[in-house]
C-alpha positions in Angstrom: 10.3 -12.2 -14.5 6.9 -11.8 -12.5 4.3 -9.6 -14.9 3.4 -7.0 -12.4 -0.1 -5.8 -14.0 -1.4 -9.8 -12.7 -0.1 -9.2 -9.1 -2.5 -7.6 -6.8 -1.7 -4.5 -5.1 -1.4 -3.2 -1.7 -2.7 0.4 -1.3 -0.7 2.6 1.5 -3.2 4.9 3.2 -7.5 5.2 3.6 -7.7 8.8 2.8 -9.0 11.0 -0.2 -5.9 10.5 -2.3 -6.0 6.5 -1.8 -9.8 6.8 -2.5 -9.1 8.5 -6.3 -6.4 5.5 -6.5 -8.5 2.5 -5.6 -11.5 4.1 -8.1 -9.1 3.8 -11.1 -7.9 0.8 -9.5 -11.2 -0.9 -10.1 -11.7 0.6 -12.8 -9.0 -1.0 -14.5 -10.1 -4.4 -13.5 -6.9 -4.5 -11.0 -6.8 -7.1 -8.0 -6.9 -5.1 -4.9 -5.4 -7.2 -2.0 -6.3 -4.8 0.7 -5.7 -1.3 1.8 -3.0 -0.2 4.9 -3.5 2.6 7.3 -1.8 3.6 10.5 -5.6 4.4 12.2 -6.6 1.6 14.4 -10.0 2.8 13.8 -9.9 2.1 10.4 -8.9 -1.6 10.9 -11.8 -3.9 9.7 -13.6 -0.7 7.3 -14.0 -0.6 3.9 -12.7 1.9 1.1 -15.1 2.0 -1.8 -15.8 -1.9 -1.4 -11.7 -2.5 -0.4 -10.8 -3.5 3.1 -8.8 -1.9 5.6 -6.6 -4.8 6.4 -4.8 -2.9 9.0 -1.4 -1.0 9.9 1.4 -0.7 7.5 3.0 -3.7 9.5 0.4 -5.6 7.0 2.9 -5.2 4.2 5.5 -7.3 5.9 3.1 -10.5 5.5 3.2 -10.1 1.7 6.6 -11.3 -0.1 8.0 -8.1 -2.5 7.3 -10.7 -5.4 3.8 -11.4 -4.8 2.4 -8.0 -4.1 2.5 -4.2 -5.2 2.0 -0.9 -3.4 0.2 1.7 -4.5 1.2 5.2 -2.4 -2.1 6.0 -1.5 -0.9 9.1 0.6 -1.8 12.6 -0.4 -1.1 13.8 2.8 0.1 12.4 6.3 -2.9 12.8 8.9 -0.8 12.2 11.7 2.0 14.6 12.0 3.8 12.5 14.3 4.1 9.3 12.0 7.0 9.5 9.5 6.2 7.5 6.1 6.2 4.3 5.8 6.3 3.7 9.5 6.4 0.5 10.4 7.5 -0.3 6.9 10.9 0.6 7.2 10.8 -2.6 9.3 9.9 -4.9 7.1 12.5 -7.7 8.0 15.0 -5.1 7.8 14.5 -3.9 4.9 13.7 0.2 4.5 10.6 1.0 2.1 10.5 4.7 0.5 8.4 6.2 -1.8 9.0 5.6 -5.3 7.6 6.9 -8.6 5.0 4.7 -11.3 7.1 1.2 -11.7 10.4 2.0 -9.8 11.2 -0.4 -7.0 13.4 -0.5 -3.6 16.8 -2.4 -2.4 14.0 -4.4 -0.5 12.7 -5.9 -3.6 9.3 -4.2 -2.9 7.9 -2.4 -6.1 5.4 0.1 -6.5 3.0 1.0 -8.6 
C-alpha cells in the first residue's frame, strides 16, 4: 500500500481556487510536482512559486501510483472545455472528479 501524504501531487487548474489549494499545500509541507492547465499561455508560469507544467495531457506522464491530483477548479474558464479534457484520455482510462481521498477505475486518486 503506497502512503499517499509522501506522494507529490498534481494540481488541476491555475486559477483562484487552485491558488487557495497550492497555499495550504505549502503550507503543509506537501511535494508539489507541478500544476495543469488547459491555457497555452500559462505553460512555463508559475503559481505562487509552482510551475505550470502544461495541459491536462501532463497527467498522463505520471503513473496513478506515483502521483496525486488536487481539483484545483473553482470554475471552468473556458466554456467550451468539458473537465478533465484531455484527461479522459489518459491511456484509456476516464478521470472524474472525486471528493478528499476517493479514487477512479483508472487507479488515479485524488486528494
Amino acid at each position: 500500500s503506497i502512503n499517499s501524504m509522501t506522494l507529490p501531487v498534481l494540481i488541476l487548474g491555475a486559477g483562484g481556487h487552485a491558488r487557495v489549494l497550492i497555499d495550504a499545500l505549502l503550507a503543509s509541507s506537501a511535494l508539489i510536482a507541478g500544476i495543469v492547465d488547459p491555457d497555452p499561455l500559462m505553460a512555463g508560469a508559475t503559481v505562487l512559486g509552482v510551475p505550470v507544467l502544461g495541459g491536462d495531457e501532463i497527467v498522463c506522464n505520471y503513473s496513478p501510483d506515483e502521483i496525486l491530483l488536487v481539483n484545483g477548479l473553482g470554475s471552468i474558464r473556458l466554456p467550451h472545455r468539458p473537465w478533465g479534457g484531455p484527461l479522459r484520455r489518459c491511456n484509456s482510462r476516464k478521470i472524474k472528479p472525486y471528493r478528499h481521498g476517493d479514487h477512479d477505475h483508472s487507479g488515479y486518486r485524488y486528494w
